[in-house]
C-alpha positions in Angstrom: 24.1 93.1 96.6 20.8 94.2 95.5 19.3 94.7 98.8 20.6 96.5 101.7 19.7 93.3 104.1 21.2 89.9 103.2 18.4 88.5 104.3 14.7 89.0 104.3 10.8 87.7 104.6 8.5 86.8 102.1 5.4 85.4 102.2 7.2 81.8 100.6 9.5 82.2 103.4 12.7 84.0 103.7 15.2 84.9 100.8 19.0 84.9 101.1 20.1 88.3 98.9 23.3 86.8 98.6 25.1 86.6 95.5 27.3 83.6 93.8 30.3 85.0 95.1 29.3 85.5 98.7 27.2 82.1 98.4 30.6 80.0 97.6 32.3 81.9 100.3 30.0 80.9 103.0 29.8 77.4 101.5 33.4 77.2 101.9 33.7 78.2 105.2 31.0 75.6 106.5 33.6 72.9 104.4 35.7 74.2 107.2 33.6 74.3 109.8 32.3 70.7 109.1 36.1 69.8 109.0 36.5 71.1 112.2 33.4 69.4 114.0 34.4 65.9 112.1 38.4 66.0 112.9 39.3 68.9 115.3 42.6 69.6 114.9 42.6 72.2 117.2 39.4 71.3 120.2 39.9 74.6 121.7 39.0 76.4 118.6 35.4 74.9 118.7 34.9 75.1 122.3 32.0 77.6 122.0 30.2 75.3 119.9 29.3 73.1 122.9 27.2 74.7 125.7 28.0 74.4 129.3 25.3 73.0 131.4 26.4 72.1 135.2 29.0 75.2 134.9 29.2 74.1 138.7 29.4 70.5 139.0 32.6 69.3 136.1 31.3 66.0 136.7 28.2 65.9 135.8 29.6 68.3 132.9 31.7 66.0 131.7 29.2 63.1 131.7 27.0 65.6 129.7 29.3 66.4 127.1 30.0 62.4 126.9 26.7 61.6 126.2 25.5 64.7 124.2 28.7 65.7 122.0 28.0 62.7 119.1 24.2 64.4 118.8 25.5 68.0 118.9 27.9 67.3 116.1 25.2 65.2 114.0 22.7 67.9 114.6 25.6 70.5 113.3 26.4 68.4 110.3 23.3 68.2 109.0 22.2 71.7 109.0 25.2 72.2 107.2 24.6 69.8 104.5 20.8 71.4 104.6 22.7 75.0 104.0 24.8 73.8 101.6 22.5 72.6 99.3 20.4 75.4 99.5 23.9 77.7 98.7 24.1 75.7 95.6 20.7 76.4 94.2 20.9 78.7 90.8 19.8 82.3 90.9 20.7 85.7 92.4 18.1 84.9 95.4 17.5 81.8 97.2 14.4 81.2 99.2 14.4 79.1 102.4 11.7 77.9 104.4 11.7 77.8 108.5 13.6 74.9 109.0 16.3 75.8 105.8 16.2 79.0 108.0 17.0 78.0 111.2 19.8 75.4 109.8 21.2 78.5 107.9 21.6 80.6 111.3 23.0 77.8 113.8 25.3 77.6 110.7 26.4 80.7 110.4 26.6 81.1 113.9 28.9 78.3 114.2 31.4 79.8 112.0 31.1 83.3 114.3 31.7 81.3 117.2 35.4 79.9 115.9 35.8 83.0 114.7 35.4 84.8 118.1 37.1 82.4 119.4 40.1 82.3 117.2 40.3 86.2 117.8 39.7 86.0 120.9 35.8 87.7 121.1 34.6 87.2 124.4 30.4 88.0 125.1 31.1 91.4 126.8 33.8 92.4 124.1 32.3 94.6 121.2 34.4 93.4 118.3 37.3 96.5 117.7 39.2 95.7 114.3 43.0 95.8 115.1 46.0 97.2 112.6 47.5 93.5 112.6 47.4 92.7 109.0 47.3 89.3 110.0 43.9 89.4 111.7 42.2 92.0 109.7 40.5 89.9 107.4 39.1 87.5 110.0 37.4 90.8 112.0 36.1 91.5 108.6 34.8 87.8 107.9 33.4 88.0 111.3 31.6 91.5 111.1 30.2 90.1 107.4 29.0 87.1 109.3 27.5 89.2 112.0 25.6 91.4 109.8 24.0 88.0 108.2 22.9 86.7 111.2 21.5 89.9 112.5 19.4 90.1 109.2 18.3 86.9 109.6 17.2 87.3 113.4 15.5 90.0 112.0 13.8 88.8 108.6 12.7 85.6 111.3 11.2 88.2 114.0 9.6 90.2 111.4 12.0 93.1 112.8 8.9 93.7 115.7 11.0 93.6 119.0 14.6 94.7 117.4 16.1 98.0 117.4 
């Protein structure tokens, strides 16, 4: 990559330093994430991607989830189909306006969160890569992923208040 963040302001709005490669890879995985929020195969694995309101009351959580779960999927789907098509654009950099940007982090977000989930990432846990060659490259993915979405917090904060 040409820059050392993936992600960055400009004054046309906010430019994805992501390369073709790196583009089709995220593409990809929000084919599978759409996959999953279409025809969950597996509903634990996308747990995360519905918040808990009445953490309290599981009946009034329940009706919640009933009557919210077809809007939180449609809202889903469509910022990915927003991010895809701007993942498909021609050119080393891609520029996004607000909305493209904030579809492009719930996205990417919403891979993270089956990520954590499939490795098993809880809020307090700081993500420690394991020697089981059968997870390594998902900590990786999810580190990658990470490092995007902290960039992009970043490029849409204008890096004032972070760290």
């Amino acid at each position: 990559m040409s820059s050392s963040k993936p992600v960055t302001r400009s004054g046309s709005g906010y430019v994805l330093h992501l390369g073709r490669d790196e583009r089709a890879l995220v593409a990809r995985l929000l084919d599978e994430l759409r996959a999953l929020l279409t025809d969950p195969a597996d509903p634990e694995l996308v747990r995360r991607l519905y918040p808990v309101v009445h953490p309290d009351n599981q009946d009034r959580e329940s009706e919640y989830q009933r009557l919210m779960r077809d809007d939180l999927i449609t809202s889903r789907i469509a910022g990915i189909d927003i991010v895809t098509a701007v993942l498909g654009r021609s050119g080393r950099k891609v520029t996004l306006d607000e909305a493209q940007m904030g579809a492009f982090m719930q996205a990417v977000n919403g891979v993270r969160l089956v990520l954590g989930t499939l490795l098993d990432v809880t809020e307090d846990d700081e993500l420690v890569e394991r020697d089981d060659a059968d997870t390594a490259p998902e900590y990786h993915l999810y580190g990658y992923l990470s490092w995007i979405l902290d960039s992009s917090v970043r490029a849409l904060s204008g890096d004032a208040y972070l760290p």
